[in-house]
C-alpha positions as CSV (number, residue, x, y, z in Angstrom):
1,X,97.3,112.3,113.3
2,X,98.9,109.0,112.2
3,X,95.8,107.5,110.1
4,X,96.5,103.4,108.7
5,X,92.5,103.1,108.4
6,X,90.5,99.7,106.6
7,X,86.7,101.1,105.9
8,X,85.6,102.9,108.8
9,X,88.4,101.9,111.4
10,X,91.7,103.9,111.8
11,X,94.2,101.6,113.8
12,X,96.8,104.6,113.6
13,X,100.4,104.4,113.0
14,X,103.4,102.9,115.0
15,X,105.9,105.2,113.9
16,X,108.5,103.6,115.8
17,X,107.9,100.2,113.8
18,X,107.4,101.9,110.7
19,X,110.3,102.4,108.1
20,X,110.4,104.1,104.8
21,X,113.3,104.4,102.6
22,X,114.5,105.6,99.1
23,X,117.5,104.9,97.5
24,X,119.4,105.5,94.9
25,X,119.8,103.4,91.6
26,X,123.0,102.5,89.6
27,X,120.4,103.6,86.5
28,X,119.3,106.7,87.8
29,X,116.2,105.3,89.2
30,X,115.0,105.6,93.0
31,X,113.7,102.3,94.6
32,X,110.9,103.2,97.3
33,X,110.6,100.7,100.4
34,X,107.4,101.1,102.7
35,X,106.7,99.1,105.8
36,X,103.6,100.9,108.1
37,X,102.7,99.2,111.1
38,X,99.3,99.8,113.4
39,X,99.4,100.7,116.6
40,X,99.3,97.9,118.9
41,X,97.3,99.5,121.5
42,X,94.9,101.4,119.4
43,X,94.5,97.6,117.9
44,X,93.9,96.1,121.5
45,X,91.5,98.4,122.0
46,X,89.2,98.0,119.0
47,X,89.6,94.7,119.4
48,X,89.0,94.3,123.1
49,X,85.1,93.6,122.8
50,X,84.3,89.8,121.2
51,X,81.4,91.7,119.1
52,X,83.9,94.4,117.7
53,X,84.4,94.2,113.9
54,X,87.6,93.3,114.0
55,X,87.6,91.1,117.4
56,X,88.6,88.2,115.0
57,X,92.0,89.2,114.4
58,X,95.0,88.6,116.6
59,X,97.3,90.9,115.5
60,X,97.0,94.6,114.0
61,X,97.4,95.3,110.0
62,X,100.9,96.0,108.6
63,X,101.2,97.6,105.0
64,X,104.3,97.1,102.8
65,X,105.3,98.0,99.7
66,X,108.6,97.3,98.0
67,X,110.5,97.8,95.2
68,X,108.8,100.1,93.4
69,X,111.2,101.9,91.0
70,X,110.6,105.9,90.4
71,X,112.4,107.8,87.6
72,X,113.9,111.5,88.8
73,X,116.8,113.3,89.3
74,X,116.9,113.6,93.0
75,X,114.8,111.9,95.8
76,X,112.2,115.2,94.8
77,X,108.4,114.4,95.9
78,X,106.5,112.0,94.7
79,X,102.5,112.7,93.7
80,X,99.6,111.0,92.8
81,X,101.7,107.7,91.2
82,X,99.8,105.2,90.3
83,X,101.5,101.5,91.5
84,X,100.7,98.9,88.6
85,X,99.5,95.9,90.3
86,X,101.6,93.9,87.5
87,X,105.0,95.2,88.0
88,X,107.1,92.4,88.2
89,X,109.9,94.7,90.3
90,X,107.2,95.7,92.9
91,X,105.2,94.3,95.6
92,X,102.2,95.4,98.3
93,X,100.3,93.8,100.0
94,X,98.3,94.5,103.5
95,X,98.6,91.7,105.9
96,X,96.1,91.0,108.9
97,X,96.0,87.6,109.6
98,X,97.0,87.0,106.2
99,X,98.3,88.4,103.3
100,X,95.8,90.5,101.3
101,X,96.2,91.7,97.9
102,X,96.1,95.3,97.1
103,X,93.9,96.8,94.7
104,X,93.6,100.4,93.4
105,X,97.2,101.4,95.1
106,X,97.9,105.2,94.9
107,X,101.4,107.0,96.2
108,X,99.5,110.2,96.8
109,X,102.3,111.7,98.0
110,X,106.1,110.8,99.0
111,X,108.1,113.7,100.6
112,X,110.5,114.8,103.4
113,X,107.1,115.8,105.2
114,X,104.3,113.1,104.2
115,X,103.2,109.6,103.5
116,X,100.0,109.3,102.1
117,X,98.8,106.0,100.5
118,X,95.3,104.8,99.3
119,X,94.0,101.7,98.2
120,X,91.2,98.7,98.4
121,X,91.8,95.3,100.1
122,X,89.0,92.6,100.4
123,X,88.1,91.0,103.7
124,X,85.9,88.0,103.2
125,X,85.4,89.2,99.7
126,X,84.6,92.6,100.3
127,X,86.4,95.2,98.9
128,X,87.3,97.8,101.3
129,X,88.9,101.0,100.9
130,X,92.4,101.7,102.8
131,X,94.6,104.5,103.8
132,X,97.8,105.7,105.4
133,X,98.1,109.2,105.9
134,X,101.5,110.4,108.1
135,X,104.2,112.1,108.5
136,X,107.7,110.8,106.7
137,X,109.8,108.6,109.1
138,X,113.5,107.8,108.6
């Protein structure tokens, strides 16, 4: 399954809109690029009812997450990094309407074979827990 949850709601993946890259550095570093969209129609159906939780919004959530520098000798997996919220190189955010601050953000794991990113994002100020669990797209 293609999770890209907020709380309780999985809005899935669009894997053919989403695009993750990593790159080689001229210092040896990797930069990672992330860009996870929802499903539209998974969206369109949660939303379909004017009393569903998220009937408000218009469009479904898209995560990014760019920049973010890695040290390593090869594009090898990355585990359980946590992404520092202050790094002037890097920037996430979760956008639904607007864009919403990350809080909390964890590369659980970057390989060949999975995405897998958790986090917090407040709504209305509260704070709720995120994830994207997939597997790796070109």
């Amino acid at each position: 399954m293609h999770v890209f949850s907020i709380g309780d709601t999985n809005f899935e993946v669009d894997v053919a809109k989403s695009r993750i890259s990593v790159s080689a550095q001229a210092d040896g570093m990797w930069e990672v690029n992330i860009r996870i969209e929802a499903d539209d129609d998974v969206f369109m159906r949660l939303t379909e009812d004017d009393d569903a939780p998220w009937s408000w919004a218009l469009y479904p959530p898209s995560f990014s997450l760019q920049g973010l520098r890695v040290a390593g000798a090869d594009a090898a997996p990355v585990r359980m990094l946590a992404v520092d919220a202050g790094n002037p190189h890097c920037e996430s955010a979760l956008y639904m309407m607007e864009y919403r601050d990350v809080a909390d953000l964890r590369l659980v794991e970057l390989s060949a074979q999975r995405l897998a990113v958790t986090g917090k994002v407040d709504f209305f100020g509260k704070s709720l827990p995120f994830a994207i669990d997939m597997p790796s797209v070109a």
